[in-house]
C-alpha positions as CSV (number, residue, x, y, z in Angstrom):
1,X,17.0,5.3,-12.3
2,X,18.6,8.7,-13.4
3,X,17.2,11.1,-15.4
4,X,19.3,13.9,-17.3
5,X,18.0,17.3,-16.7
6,X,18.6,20.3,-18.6
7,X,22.3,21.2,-18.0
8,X,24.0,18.0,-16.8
9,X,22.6,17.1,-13.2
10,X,20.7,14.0,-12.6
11,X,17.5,13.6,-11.2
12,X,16.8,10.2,-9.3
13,X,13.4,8.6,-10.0
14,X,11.9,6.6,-7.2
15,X,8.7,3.8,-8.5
16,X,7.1,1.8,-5.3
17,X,4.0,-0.1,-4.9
18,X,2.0,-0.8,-2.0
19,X,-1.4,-3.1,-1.6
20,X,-4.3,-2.0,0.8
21,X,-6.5,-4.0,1.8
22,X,-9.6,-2.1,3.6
23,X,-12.4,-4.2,6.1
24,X,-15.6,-2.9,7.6
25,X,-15.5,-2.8,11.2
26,X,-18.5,-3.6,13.7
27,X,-18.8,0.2,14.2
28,X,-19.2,1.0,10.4
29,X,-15.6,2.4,9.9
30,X,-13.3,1.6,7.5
31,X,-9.7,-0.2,9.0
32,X,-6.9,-0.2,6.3
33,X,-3.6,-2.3,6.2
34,X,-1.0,-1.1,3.9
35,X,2.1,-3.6,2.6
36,X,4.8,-2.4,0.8
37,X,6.0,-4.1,-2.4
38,X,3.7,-6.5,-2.9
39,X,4.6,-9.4,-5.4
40,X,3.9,-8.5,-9.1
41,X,1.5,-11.6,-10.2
42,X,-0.9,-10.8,-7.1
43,X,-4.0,-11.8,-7.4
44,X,-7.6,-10.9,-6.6
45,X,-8.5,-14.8,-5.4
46,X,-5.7,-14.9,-2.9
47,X,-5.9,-11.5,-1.5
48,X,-9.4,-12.2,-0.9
49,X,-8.8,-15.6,0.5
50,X,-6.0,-14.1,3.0
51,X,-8.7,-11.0,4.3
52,X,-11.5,-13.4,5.0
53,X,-9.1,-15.7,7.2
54,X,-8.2,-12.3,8.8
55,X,-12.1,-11.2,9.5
56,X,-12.7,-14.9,10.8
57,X,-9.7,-15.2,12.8
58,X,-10.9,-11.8,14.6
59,X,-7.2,-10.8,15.0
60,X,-7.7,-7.4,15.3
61,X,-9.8,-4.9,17.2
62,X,-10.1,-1.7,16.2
63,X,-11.4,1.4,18.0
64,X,-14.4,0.7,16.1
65,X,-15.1,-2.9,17.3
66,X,-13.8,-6.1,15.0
67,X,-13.5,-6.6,11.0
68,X,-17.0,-7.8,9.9
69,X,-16.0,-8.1,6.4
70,X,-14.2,-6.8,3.1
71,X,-15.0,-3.0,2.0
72,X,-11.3,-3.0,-1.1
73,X,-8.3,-4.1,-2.4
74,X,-6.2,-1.4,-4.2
75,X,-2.7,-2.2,-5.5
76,X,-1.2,1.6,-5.3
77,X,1.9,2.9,-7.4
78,X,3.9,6.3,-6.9
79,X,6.3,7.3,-9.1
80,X,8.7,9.8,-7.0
81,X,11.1,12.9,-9.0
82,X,13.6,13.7,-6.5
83,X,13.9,17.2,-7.7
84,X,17.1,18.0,-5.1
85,X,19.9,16.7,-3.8
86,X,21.2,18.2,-0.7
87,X,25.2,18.7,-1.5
88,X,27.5,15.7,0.9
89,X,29.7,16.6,3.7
């Protein structure tokens, strides 16, 4: 998207989501797994169903020992003004 800004240049508009998904760990740490552009009719049940497979499959080891459980789920948005725009070669 373009936005008009005060004497004719354009300023691009960036909007991206991301869903983090947070576990406990067997240490008492929080591990975190980001993914970008998650689908829009997401849903609490199937996130949730997708982390406990992960905490019983025990496919990751942290530094902090294994996933013992779910801490969150947070579906994140930025919105991004790209202010500049470096003139092209």
């Amino acid at each position: 998207m373009k936005i008009q800004r005060k004497g004719g240049e354009s300023m691009a508009t960036t909007n991206t989501k991301v869903v983090r998904l947070s576990f406990a760990t067997e240490g008492g740490k929080t591990f975190s797994i980001t993914i970008p552009t998650p689908r829009e009719d997401l849903n609490q049940a199937e996130v949730l169903a997708v982390m406990n497979t992960i905490v019983s499959s025990n496919v990751f080891l942290t530094t902090s020992g294994a996933l013992t459980g779910i801490r969150d789920i947070k579906v994140i948005g930025t919105v991004t003004d790209d202010l500049f725009d470096p003139p092209q070669a």
